[in-house]
N, C-alpha and C positions, 0 to 999 in steps of 0.2 A: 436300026429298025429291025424287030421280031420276023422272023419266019416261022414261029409258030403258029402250026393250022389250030383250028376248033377240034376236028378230031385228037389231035394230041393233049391238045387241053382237059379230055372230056375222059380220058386214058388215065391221065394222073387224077383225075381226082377219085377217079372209083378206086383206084389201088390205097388212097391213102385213108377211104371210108373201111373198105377190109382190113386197113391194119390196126384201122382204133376200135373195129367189131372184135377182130381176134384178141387184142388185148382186153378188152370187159368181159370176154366171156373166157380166159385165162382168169383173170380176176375171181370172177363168180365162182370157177369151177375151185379155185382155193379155197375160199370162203367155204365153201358147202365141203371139201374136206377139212378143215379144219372145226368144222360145227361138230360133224362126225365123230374125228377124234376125241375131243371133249366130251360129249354123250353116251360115245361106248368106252371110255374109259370111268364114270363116276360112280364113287363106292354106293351101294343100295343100302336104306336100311332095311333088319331085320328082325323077327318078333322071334324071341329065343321063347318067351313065355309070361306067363304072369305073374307082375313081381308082387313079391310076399311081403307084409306087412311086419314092421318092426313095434315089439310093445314100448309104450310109453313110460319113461322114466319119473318115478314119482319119490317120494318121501311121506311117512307113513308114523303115527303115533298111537300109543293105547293111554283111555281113559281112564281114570281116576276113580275107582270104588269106593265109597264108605258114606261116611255122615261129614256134613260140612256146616258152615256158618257162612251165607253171600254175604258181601259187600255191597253195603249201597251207600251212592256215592251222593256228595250234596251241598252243596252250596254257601254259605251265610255273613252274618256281620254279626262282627263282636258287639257286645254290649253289657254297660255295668249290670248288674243284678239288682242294686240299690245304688240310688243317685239322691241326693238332694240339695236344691239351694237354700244354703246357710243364711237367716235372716236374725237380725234383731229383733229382740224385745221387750228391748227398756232402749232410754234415748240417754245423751253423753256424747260424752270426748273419750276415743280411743287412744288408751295411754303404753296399751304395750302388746305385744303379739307375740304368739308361740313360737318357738327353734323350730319347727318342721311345716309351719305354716306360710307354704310359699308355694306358688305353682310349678307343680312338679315334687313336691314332697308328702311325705308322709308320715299321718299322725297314727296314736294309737286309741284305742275308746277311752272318753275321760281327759284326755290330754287338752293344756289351754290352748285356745286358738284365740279369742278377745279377750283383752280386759280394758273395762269401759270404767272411767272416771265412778269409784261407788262414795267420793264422800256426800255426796247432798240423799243418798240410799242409807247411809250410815246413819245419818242425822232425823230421817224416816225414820228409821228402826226406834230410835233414841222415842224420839216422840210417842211413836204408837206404843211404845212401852211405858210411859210417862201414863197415857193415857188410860192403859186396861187397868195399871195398880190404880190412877186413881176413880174409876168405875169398882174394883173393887175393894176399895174403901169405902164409897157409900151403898156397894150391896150392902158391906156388912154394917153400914151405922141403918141402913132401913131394915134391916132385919133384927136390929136393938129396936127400934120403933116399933117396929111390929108384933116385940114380945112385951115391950111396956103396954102396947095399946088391947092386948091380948089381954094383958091383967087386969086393965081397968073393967074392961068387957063383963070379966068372968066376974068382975066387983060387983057390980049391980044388979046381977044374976035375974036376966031380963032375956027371955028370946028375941028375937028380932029375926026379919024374913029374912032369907037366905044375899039377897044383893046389899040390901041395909048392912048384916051383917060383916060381909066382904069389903065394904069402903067402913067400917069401921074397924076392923083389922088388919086396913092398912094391904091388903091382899095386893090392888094392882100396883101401888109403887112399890112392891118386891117386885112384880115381873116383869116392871120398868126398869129395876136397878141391874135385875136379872138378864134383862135385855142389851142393855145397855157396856156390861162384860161381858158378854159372846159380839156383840159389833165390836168393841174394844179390842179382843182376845182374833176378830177375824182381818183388822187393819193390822195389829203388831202380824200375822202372817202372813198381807200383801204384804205389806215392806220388807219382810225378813225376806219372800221370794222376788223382789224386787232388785233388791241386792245381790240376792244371789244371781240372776239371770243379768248382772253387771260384766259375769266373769263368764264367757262359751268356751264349752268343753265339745270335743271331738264326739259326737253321739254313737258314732263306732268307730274302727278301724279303717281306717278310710285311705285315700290316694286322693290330694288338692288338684283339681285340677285349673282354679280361677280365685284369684283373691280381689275382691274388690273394695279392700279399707286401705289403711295403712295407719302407722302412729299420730296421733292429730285428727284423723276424721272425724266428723260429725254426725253420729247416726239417730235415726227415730226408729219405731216400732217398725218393721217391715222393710227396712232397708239391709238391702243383699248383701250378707259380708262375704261370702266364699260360695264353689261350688266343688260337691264330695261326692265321690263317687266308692261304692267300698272296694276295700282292695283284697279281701278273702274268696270271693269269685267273683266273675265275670260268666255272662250269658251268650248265646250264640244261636244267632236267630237265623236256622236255616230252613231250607224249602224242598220236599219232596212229592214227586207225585203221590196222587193219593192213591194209587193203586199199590204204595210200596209201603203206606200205613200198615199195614197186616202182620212184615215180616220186621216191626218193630215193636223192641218190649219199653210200655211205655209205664214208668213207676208207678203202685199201688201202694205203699204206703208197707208193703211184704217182700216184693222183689225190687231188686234194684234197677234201673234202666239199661239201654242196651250201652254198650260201651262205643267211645265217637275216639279215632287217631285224626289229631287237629291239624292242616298242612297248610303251608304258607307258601309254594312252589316259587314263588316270584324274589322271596326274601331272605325265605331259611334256606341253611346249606340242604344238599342231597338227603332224603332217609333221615332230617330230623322231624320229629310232629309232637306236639303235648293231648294228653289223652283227657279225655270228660267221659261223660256220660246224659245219654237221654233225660230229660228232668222231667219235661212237660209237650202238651202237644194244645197247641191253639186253637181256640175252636172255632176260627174261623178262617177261610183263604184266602190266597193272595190276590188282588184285586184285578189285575191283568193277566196274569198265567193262570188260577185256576187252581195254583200249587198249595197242598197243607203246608202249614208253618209249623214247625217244634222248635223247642229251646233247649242246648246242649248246653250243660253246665262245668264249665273248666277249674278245679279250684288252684289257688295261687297261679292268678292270671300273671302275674308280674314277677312271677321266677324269683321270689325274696329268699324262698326255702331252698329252694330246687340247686342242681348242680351245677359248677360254673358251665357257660355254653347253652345254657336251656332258655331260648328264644322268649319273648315276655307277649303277649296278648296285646296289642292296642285297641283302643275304642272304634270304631270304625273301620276297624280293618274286614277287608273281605278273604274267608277264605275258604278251603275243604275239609270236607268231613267226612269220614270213612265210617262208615257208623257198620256193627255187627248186626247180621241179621239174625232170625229163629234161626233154628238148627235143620237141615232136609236131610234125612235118614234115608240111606237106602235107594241112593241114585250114583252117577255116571256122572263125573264132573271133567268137562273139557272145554279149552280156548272156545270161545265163542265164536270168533271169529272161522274156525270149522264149519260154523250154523253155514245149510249152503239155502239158497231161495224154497221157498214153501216148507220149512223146518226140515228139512232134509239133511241127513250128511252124507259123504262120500265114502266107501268102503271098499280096503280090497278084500275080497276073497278068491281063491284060488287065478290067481293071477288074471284075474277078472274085475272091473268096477261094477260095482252094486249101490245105485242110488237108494238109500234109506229113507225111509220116515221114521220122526220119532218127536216121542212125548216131552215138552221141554216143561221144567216145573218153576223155574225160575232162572231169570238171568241177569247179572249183573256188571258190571263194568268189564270184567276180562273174563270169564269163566258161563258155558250154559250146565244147568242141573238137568238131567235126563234120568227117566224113570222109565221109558220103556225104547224098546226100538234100538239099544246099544249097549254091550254086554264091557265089561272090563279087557278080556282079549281081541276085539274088534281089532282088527288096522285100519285106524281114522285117515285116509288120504290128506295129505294137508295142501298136497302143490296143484296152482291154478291149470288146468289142464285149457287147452284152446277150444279142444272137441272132447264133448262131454254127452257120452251115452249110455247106454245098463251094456255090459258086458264086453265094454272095449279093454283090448289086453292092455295090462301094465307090469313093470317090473319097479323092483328096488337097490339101491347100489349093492353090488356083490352078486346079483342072481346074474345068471346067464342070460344074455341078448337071445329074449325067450323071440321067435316068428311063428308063423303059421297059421291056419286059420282064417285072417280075415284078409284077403288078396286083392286087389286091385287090376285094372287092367294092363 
């Protein structure tokens, strides 16, 4: 059994409320020196001054002085110059066909391509030549007639009116007999060109591209034996804006056309192209685009002459054309791609940028022509800067890591 009073009781407990007061505020009192330490020991920063601005690094080019020829660039499709399909006419049995007469070959002008059965042509000839000798046999027995009938005339020695006359001298069966050898003398030359047109010849130099007979066939007037296209040029029907009509020379009949490098980028190696020239301009445009059409004319489309290696022209093919333009005297020719927005370029001058204007005369696939606004010594800034203002410092490899000037906070 306890003998502890209430006062004893009431003794411990305050003693043991002061020792857990004194330790929290032990506690705290570290806490707040160690916040201390930390706050008066942390390094400050410091403003030494205003940092000075480093010039930007660029790369730099000078323009091009003199007279040049643009390039303007353009589009087209080959096409023969002369095409035609090959028809009959005269009708037969095809009995033989040309060595070069096959799709895919090629003839020369004059060369056989048909020959059609000509003996019932032969037998024709025979005939209408039968025919005119005997037409003029009886020209000439009615022109005996007509000098006996003459004499009699003149025997009686009688005028007679002018028509009396004329049926009594036999007048119109002469110009029946007469008649009669020119119809006679015009069937012997159907049927001599009857038979002739037995045998087809190549009408030019041509490239087969379709035969449609073979030995044996049966043809009539107008039945398609082949189709020819020539193989001395080919055309090249390409499209340019018409704003670029101007800076081409289009043939007169005095000068020659502008001259076209043909490229085929998909097909031919690297840096090969076959050269034409401007022939003709269409005088009408293209139906969707709006685009003038001209025809560059390539000759020996099909490399027969040319050197081994020289790519040949197909029908349909699509390709490029670098066509030469007029001449511009007396401008600044540099990468286009220099051109900066609102015809501007970039300039350094005295290790300063200087945004430019300037006059552009023409511009074509890689190159702008400048006539005012950029002199041959310029330094054309070529590298994309981020910040782009008139008189921000720049240098170029080798100058000194130029500062100063433009400082910052």
């Amino acid at each position: 059994m306890s003998t502890e009073t209430p006062a004893v009781r009431k003794d411990d407990d305050n003693r043991r409320l002061r020792i857990t007061l004194l330790i929290c505020a032990a506690l705290v009192l570290g806490a707040a020196i160690l916040l201390y330490l930390i706050f008066s020991t942390e390094p400050t920063a410091r403003r030494d001054g205003a940092v000075r601005q480093t010039a930007s690094l660029v790369d730099v080019v000078q323009g091009e002085y003199g007279t040049f020829r643009p390039t303007i660039e353009a589009m087209g499709t080959v096409r023969p110059a002369r095409e035609i399909s090959l028809s009959a006419r005269v009708e037969g049995e095809v009995v033989s066909l040309g060595d070069g007469f096959e799709p895919g070959g090629f003839v020369d002008a004059g060369e056989l391509l048909v020959a059609i059965d000509e003996a019932d042509y032969r037998i024709a000839v025979e005939q209408r030549g039968s025919a005119l000798e005997q037409a003029i046999a009886e020209l000439e027995i009615e022109r005996g007639q007509q000098q006996a009938a003459r004499a009699d005339y003149e025997s009686f020695n009688r005028e007679l009116p002018p028509e009396r006359r004329a049926l009594v001298l036999r007048e119109p069966q002469l110009r029946s007999a007469e008649a009669n050898v020119e119809s006679a003398r015009a069937d012997l030359r159907q049927a001599e060109l009857d038979l002739e047109r037995a045998t087809v010849e190549a009408p030019f130099a041509a490239h087969v591209l379709d035969r449609a007979v073979n030995v044996g066939s049966q043809v009539s007037p107008g039945s398609e034996l082949a189709r020819l296209v020539g193989r001395d040029t080919y055309w090249i029907e390409a499209t340019v804006p018409v704003t670029r009509l101007a800076w081409l020379t289009i043939p007169d009949g005095e000068s020659p056309g502008s001259r076209v490098a043909v490229r085929n980028r998909s097909a031919w190696p690297e840096g090969v192209s076959r050269q034409g020239e401007v022939f003709r301009m269409i005088g009408e445009l293209e139906g969707d685009t709006r685009l003038a059409r001209i025809l560059v004319a390539v000759d020996d489309p099909l490399a027969r002459a040319a050197d081994a290696g020289t790519p040949r022209l197909m029908l349909g093919e699509y390709v490029q054309c670098l066509i030469e333009g007029r001449e511009i005297t007396d401008v600044v020719r540099i990468e286009r791609e220099y051109i900066r927005a609102d015809q501007t370029i970039w300039l350094m001058a005295d290790g300063r940028l200087v945004i430019q204007p300037v006059s552009i005369v023409f511009q074509d696939a890689t190159y702008a022509y400048i006539d005012e606004g950029l002199s041959e010594n310029d330094r054309v800034v070529t590298t994309r800067l981020a910040t782009v203002r008139e008189g921000l410092r720049l240098r170029v490899e080798g100058d000194e890591d130029a500062t100063g000037g433009d400082v910052g906070p």
